[in-house]
C-alpha positions as CSV (number, residue, x, y, z in Angstrom):
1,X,0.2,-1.2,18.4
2,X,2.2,-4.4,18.6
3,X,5.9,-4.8,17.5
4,X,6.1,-4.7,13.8
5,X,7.7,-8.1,11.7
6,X,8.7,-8.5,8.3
7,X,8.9,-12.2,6.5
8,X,11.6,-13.8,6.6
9,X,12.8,-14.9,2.7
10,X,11.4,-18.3,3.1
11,X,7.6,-16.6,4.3
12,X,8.0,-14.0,1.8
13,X,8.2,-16.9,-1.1
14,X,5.5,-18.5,0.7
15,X,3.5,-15.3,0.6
16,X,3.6,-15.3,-3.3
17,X,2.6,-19.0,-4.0
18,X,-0.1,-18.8,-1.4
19,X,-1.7,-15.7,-3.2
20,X,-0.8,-17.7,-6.6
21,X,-3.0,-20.0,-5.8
22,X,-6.2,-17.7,-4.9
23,X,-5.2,-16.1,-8.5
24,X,-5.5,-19.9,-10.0
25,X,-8.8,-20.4,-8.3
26,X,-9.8,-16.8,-9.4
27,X,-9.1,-17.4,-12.6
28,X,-11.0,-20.9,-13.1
29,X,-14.2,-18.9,-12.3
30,X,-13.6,-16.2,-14.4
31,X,-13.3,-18.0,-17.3
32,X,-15.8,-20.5,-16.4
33,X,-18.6,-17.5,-16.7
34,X,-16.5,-15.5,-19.5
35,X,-15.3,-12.8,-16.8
36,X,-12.8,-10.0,-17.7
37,X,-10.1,-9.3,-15.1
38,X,-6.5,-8.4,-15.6
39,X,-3.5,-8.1,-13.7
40,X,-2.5,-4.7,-12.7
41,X,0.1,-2.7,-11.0
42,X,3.0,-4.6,-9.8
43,X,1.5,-7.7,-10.5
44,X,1.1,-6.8,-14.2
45,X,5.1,-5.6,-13.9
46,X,5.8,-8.9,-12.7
47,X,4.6,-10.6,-15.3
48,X,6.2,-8.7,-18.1
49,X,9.3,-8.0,-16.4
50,X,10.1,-11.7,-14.5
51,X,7.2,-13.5,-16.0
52,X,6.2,-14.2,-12.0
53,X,6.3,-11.4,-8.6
54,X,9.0,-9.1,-8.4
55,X,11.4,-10.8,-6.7
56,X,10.9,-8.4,-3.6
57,X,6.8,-7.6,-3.8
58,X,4.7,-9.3,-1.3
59,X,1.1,-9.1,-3.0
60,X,-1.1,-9.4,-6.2
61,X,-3.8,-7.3,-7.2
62,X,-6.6,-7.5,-10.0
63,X,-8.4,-5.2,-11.9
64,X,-12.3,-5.8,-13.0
65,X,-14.7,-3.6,-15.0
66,X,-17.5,-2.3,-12.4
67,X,-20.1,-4.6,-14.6
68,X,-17.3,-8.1,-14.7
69,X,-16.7,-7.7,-10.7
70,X,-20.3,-7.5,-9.6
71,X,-21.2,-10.7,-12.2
72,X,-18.1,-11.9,-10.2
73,X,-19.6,-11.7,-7.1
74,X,-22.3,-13.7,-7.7
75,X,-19.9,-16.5,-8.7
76,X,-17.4,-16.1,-6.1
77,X,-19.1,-18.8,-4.3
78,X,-17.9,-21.4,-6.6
79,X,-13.7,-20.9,-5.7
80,X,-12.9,-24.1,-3.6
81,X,-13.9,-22.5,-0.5
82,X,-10.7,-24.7,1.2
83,X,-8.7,-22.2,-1.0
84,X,-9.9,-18.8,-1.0
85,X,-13.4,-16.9,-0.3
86,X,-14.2,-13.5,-1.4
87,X,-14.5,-10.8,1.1
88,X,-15.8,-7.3,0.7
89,X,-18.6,-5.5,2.9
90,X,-21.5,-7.4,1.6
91,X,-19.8,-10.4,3.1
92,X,-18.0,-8.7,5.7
93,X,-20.0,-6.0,7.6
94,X,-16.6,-5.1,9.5
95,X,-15.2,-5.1,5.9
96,X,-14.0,-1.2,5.8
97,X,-12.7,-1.1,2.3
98,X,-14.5,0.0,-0.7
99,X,-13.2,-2.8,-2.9
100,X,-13.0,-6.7,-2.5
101,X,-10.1,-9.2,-1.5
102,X,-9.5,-12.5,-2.2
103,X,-8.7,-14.2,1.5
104,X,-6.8,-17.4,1.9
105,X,-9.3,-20.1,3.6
106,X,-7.3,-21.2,7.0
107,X,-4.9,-18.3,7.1
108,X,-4.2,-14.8,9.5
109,X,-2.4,-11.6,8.5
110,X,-2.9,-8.6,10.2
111,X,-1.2,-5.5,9.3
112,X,0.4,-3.4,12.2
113,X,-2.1,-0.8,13.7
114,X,-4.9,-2.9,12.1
115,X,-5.1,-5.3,15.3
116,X,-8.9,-3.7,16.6
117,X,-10.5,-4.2,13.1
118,X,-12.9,-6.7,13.4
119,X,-12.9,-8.0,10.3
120,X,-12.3,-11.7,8.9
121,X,-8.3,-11.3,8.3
122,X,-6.1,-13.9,6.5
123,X,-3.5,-13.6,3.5
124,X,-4.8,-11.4,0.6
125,X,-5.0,-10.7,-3.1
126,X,-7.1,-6.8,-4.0
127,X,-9.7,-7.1,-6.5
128,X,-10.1,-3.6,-7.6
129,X,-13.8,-2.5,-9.5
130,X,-12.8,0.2,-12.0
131,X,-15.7,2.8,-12.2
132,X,-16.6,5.3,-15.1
133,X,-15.7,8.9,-15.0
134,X,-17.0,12.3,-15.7
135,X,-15.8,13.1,-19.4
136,X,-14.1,16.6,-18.6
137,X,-11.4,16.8,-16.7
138,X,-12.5,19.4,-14.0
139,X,-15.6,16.4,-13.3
140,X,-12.9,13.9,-12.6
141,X,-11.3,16.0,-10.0
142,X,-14.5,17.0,-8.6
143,X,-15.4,13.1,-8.4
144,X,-12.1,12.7,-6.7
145,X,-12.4,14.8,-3.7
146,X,-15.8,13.2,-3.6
147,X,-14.8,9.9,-2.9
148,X,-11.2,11.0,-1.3
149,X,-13.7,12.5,1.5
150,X,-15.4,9.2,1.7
151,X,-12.3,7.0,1.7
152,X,-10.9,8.7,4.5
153,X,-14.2,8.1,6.7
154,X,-13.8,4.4,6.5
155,X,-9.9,4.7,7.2
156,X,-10.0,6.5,10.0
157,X,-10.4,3.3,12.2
158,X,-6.9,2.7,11.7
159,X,-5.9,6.2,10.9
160,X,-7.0,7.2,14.5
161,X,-5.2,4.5,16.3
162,X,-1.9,5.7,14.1
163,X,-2.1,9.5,14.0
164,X,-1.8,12.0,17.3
165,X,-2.7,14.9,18.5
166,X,-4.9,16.6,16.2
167,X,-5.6,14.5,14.0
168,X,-6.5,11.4,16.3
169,X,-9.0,13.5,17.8
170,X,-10.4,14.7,14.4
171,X,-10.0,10.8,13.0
172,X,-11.6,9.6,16.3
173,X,-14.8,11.6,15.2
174,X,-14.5,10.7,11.5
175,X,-14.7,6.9,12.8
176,X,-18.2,7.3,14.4
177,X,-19.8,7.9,11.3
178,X,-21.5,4.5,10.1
179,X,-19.9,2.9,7.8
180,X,-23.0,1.6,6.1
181,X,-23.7,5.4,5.1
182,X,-20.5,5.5,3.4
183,X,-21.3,2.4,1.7
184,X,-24.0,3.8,0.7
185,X,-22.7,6.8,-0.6
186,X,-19.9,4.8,-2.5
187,X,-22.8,2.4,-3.9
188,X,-24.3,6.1,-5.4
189,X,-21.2,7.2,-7.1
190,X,-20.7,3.8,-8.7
191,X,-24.0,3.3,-10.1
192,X,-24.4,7.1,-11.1
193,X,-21.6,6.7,-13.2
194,X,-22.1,4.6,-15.0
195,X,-22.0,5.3,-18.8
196,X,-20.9,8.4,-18.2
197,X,-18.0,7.9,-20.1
198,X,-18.0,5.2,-22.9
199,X,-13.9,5.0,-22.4
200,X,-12.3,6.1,-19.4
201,X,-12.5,4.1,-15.8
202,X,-10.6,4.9,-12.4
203,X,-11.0,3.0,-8.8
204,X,-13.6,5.5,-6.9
205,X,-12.8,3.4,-3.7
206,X,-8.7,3.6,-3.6
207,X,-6.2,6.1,-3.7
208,X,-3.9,5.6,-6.3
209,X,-5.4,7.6,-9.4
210,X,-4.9,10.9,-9.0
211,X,-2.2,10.4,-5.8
212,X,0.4,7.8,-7.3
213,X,0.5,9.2,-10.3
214,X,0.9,13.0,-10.5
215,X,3.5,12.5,-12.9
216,X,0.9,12.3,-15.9
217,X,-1.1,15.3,-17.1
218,X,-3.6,16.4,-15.7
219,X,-6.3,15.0,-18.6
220,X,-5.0,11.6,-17.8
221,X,-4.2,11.7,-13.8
222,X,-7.8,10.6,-13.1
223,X,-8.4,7.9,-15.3
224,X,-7.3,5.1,-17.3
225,X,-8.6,3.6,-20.9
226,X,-11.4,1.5,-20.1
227,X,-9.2,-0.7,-22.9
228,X,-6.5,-1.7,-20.5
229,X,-9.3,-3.6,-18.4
230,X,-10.7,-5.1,-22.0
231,X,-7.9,-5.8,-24.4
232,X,-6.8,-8.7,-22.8
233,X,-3.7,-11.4,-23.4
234,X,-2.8,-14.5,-21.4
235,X,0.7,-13.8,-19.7
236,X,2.9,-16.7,-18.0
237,X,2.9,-16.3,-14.3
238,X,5.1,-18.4,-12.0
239,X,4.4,-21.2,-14.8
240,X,0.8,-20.5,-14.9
241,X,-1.3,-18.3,-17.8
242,X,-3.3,-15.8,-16.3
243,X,-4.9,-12.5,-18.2
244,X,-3.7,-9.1,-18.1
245,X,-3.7,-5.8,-20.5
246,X,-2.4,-6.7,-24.1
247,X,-1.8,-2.8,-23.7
248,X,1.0,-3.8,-20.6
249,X,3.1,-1.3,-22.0
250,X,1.3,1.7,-22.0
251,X,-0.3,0.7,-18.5
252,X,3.4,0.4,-17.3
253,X,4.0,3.4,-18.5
254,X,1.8,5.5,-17.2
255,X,2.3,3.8,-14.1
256,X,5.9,3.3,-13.9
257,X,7.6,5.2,-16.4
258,X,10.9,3.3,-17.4
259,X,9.3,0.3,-16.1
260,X,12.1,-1.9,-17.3
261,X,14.3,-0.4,-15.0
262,X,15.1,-1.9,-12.0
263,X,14.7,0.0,-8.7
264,X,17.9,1.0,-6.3
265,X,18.3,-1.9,-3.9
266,X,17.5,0.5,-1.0
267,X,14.0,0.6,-3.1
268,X,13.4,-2.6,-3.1
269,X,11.1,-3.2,0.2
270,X,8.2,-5.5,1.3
271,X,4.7,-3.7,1.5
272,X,3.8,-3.4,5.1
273,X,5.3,-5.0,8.2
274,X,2.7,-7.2,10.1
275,X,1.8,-8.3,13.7
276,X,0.4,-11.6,13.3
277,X,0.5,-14.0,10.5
278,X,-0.4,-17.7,10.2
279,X,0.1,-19.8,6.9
280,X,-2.0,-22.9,6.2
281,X,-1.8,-25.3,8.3
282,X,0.9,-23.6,10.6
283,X,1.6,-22.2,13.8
284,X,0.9,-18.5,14.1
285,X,3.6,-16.1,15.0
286,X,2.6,-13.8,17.7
């Protein structure tokens, strides 16, 4: 694995307004074709609390209805492709993740221990499809391990360049199993459920339900109102209105707990050191 970097604070402000502006291009088509999407997570924080990022987060993630991401994807074409493209493994057959990204045209960002992946890399904001979910409780965990069996296959490409011993060995022959079969599988879940549920939606293809937030019951650990990703408001973002939950505080909440709260200093840390990274128009740094 190569050396690991952090930004400096002039790259890290960078970072935010060059994933601003995939959200502004994002957000033209969205409303163009009356698409729901809202912030979420720490991007949704941001907004309430600083009315832009957290002063120390280095990303931006979306959250779309299952049914408002895939009409999304057939629009995706029209972002100013000199901006921003949309990336996911219909576009991407290296793609290994089991939701989309919004890549920043002209740029590289590669994550340390992600070097081999062959994938298109480049600065990033997550778009995350929230699926339905079994209505009892026990159906949500079973669906959980499910797909938590099925996440792990398409991880273990970086998992078993970062792991040893063991568990390189056992990630090793995780890796060899195609990806398009996990796909596949994924593709199966999401479509079976479907109306399931007339209310409550989770991520099937990333970690955080269920893992993030123990702290909540177990009724509500793995899923979320399908409201939060519906009842929308505009919010003021570094001076621009995008959408997110009119419900921000109980999403915080559930989240964050006393989201209002800032962090220990010691807390307050970038997401993941990279190897390589090249901004529009720039040099890369090796």
């Amino acid at each position: 694995m190569s050396k690991a970097k952090e930004l400096t604070p002039e790259q890290f402000r960078k970072m935010q307004l060059t994933e601003l502006d995939m959200l502004v291009e994002f957000d033209k088509v969205c409303r163009k074709h009356n698409i729901n999407y809202v912030l979420f997570g720490g991007s949704l924080l941001g907004a309430v609390r600083h009315k832009g990022y957290i002063p120390w987060d280095d990303d931006a993630d979306i959250g779309m209805l299952r049914e408002d991401y895939d009409t999304f994807k057939k629009y995706a074409s029209e972002m100013n492709s000199e901006i921003c493209y949309f990336q996911d493994h219909d576009t991407d057959p290296e793609y290994r993740w089991g939701y989309g990204k919004l890549r920043r045209t002209n740029t590289i960002y590669v994550r340390v221990g992600q070097e081999h992946l062959k994938n298109k890399t480049g600065i990033f904001v997550d778009v995350f499809p929230m699926d339905d979910v079994p209505l009892s409780t026990l159906g949500q965990i079973v669906q959980d391990r499910k797909v938590y069996c099925l996440r792990k296959i398409l991880w273990s490409e970086v998992a078993r360049v970062q792991s040893t011993g063991f568990m390189k060995l056992w990630y090793s022959v995780l890796a060899k199993i195609p990806v398009e079969w996990v796909f596949s599988r994924l593709n199966k879940y999401a479509v079976k459920s479907k109306n399931i549920t007339p209310n409550r939606v989770r991520c099937l293809s990333f970690p955080a339900t269920g893992t993030l937030y123990k702290k909540n019951s177990l009724k509500t650990r793995y899923s979320m109102p399908k409201s939060w990703f519906t009842n929308r408001s505009e919010y003021l973002f570094e001076g621009r209105l995008l959408y997110s939950s009119k419900e921000y505080d109980e999403v915080l909440k559930y989240i964050y707990g006393k989201y209002m709260e800032l962090p220990p200093k010691d807390k307050r840390e970038q997401h993941s050191p990279f190897s390589k990274i090249k901004f529009p128009d720039e040099e890369m740094i090796v």
